[in-house]
N, C-alpha and C positions, 0 to 999 in steps of 0.2 A: 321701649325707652320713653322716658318721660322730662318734662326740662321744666321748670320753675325760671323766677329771674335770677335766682339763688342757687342753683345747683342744676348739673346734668344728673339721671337716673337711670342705670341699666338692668334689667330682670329677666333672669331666665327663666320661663316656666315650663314646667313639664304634664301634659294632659294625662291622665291616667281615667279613663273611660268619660263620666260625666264633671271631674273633680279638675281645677285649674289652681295648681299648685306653686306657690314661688319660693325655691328651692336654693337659688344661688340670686345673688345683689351686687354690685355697685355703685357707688355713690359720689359723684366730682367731689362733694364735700371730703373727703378721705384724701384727694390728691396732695392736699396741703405737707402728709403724712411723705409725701416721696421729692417733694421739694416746688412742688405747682401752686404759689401761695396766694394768686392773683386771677383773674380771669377761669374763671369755673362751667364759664357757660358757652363756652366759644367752641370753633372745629375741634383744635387740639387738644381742648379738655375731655371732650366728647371720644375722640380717639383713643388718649388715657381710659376713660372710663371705662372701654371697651376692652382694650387689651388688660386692663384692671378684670374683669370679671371672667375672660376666656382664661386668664393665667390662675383664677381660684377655681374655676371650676374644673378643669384638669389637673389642678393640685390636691384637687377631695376624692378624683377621681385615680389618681396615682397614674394619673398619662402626659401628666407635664412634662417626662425627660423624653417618654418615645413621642410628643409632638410639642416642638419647642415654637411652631411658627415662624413665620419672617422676622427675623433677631433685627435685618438691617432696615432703616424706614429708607426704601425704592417710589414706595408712590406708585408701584408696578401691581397691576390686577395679579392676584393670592388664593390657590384655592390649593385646601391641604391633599392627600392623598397617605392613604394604609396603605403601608408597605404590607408585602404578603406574610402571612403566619403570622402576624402578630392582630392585637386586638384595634377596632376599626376606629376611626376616629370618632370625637362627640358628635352628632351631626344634629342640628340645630335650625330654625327656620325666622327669620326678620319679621315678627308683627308689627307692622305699621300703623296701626291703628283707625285714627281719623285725621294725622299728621299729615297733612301735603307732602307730595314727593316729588320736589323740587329739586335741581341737580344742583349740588354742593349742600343739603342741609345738615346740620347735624347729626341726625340719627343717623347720616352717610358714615358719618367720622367714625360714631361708637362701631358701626358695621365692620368699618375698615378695620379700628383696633382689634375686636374679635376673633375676624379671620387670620389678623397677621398675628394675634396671640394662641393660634393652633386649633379654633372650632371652626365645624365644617358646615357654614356656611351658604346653600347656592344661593349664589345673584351675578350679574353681572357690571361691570364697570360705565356703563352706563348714565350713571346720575350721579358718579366721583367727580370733584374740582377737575378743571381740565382737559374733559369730554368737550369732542368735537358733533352737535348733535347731525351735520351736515356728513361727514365723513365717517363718523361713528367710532372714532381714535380716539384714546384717553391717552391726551401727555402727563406720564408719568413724574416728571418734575412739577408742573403747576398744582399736582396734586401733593408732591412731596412737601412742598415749599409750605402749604396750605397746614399739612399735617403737626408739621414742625414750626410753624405760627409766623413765618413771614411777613404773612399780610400784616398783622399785628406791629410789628417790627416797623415796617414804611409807613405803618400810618401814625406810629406813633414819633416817628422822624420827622414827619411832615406835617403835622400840628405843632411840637415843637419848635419849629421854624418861623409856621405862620402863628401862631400865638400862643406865649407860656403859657398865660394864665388859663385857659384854656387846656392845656394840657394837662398841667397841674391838675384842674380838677376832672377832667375825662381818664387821668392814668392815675389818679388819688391812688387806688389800692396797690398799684404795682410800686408807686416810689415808694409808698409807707414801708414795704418790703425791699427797697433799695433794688428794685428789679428794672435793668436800664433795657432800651431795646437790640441791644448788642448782647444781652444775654440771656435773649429769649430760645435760641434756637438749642441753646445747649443745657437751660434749662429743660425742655423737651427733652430732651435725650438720655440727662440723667435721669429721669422722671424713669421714662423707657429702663431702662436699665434696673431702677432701685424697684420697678412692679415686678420686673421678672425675679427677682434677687428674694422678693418677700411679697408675697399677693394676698398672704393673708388677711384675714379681719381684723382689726385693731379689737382689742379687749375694752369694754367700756365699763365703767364702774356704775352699779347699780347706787339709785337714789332714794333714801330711805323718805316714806313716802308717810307723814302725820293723816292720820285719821280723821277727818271732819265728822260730827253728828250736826245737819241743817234743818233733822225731825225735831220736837221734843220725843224725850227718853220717856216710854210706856212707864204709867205708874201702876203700883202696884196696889192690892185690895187697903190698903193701911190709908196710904200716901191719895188717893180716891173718895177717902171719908173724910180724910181732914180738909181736904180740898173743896168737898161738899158745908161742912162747919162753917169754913173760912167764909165761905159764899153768903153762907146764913144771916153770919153774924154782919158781913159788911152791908146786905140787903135792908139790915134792921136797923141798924146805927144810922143808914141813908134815912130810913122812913120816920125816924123818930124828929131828925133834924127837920125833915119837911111837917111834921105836925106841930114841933114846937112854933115853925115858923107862921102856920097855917092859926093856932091859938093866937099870938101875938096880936 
């Protein structure tokens, strides 16, 4: 996963001997497409993005209906299992890159969405919102709350309070969208709902792309002699000018 200030990024790749291949994508910028039209870079976008890419990449692989995932958001640690006789689930592995692994970050969320969108996964609950690192318990509500943008919600309550104008400008994109904090939770939800519903790639319309020449265009043996004349003659007309003036 990869995050910009602009967008979350999620990529499946698949190694095939020396070759590191990326195969299946998600992109937060696409959420806007299921009704997420504000905050693209936060937990629950991150969440989306993931449960956005396990739901297409089981849909290419035609195992979206035998592994639907966790339909309900619990906040409850998820890990899928094959039923017997049938074909085994995608099994998949978290590169973390040079991202710190911090407990609650993002790249938690897209992990979360993934798993609970039917790919297999291992990790453990661990460094989800709401781990207790003394007891080693993950509260599954402080996680749920997280997923479905809560936090989001009180704090945009509570700058509202303590300063419009402030808020105004820290919530700019969600009011442009008429997105109040009481309708954030169920935004998530539909979001949830409308990826499983259709996960595919939106179709983008190719841009017809004009040509630039920034060389000059090769001349040809014609175009090369007159260019030579041209030369000649302007060479001469220069040197006559400076003789005449040189007479004078």
């Amino acid at each position: 996963m990869t995050t910009s200030t602009k967008t979350n990024t999620t990529r499946l790749r698949i190694g095939i001997l020396l070759a590191r291949d990326i195969f299946y994508y998600a992109y937060s910028h696409e959420l806007p497409r299921y009704g997420v039209k504000a905050g693209l870079t936060n937990y629950p976008a991150a969440y989306c993005t993931g449960l956005l890419l396990a739901r297409r990449v089981l849909a290419q692989l035609k195992l979206d209906s035998l592994y639907e995932g966790q339909k309900e958001v619990t906040g409850e640690e998820y890990h899928v299992e094959s039923p017997n006789g049938q074909r085994a689930a995608f099994k998949c592995y978290l590169d973390i890159g040079l991202r710190r692994t911090s407990t609650g970050a993002n790249i938690f969320g897209a992990l979360k969405g993934a798993v609970d969108g039917g790919l297999n996964i291992p990790h453990s609950a661990s460094r989800f919102p709401g781990n207790d690192p003394e007891s080693g318990e993950c509260n599954a509500e402080v996680h749920r709350a997280r997923i479905l943008g809560h936090h989001v919600a009180e704090y945009m309550k509570a700058l509202k309070e303590e300063s419009e104008d402030t808020y105004k400008r820290q919530f700019s994109a969600y009011l442009k969208e008429g997105i109040t904090e009481d309708m954030i939770e169920g935004m998530y939800l539909s979001a949830h709902e409308a990826i499983r519903k259709d996960p595919s790639p939106s179709k983008t319309e190719k841009k017809e792309v004009k040509k630039q020449r920034f060389n000059r265009k090769r001349m040809n043996q014609k175009e090369r002699r007159e260019r030579v004349r041209q030369k000649k003659a302007h060479y001469l007309s220069q040197l006559q000018k400076e003789l005449a003036v040189v007479g004078e």
